[in-house]
VEXZA-344531 format. One record per residue (C-alpha): residue number from 0; residue in three letters; x, y, z. Coordinates in pm, whole numbers, plus 50000, padded with zeros to 5 digits. Layout:
% residues N
SITE_NUM_Ala_X_Y_Z
...
***
This chain:
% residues 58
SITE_0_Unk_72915_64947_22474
SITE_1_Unk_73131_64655_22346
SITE_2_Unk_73537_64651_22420
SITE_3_Unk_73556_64680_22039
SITE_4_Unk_73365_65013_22054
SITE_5_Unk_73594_65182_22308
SITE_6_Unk_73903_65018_22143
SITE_7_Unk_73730_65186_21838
SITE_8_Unk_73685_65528_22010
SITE_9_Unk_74031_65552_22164
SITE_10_Unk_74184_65476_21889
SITE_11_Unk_73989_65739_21659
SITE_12_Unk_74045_66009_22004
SITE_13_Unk_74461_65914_21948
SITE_14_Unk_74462_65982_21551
SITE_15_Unk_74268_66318_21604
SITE_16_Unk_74504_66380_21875
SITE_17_Unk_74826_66327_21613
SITE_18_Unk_74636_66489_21336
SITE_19_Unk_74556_66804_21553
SITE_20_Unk_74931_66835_21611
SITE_21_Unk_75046_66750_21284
SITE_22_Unk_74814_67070_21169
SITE_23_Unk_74933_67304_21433
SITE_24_Unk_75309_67214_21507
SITE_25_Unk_75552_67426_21281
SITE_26_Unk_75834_67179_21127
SITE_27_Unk_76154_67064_21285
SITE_28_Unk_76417_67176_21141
SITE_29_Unk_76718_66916_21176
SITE_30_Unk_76983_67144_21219
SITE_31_Unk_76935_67357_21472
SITE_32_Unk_76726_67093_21650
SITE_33_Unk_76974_66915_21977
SITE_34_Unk_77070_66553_21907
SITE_35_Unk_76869_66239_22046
SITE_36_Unk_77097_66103_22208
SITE_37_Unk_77417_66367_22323
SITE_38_Unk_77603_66115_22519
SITE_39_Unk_78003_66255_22495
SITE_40_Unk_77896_66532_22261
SITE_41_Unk_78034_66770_22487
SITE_42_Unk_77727_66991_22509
SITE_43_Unk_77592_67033_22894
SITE_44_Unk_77279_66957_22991
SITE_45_Unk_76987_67187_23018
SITE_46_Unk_76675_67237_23174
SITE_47_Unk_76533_67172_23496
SITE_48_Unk_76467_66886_23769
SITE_49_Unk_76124_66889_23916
SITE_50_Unk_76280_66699_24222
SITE_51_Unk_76584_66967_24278
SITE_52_Unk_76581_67196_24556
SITE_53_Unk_76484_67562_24523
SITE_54_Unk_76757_67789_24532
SITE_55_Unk_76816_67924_24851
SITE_56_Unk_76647_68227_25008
SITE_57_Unk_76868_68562_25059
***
């Protein structure tokens, strides 16, 4: 194979990818969605830290 085949064949693998999620992902709804970019909104920050400690054992 050519580079223009596999440049070809990644890029068709990448748009199936997208469409395949386009087809299966229900819509976002802006509202209720959190905002990009929360800097000063006030709202704490959630979620985890895959290099924080575990808690400790009792």
């Amino acid at each position: 194979m050519r580079r223009a085949h596999v440049g070809w064949l990644v890029a068709l693998g990448m748009v199936g990818l997208i469409a395949l999620d386009r087809v299966q992902s229900a819509p976002l709804n802006p509202y209720t969605a959190p905002p990009m970019i929360a800097l000063g909104s006030g709202l704490a920050a959630t979620g985890g830290h895959c290099a924080a400690p575990p808690p400790p054992a009792r």
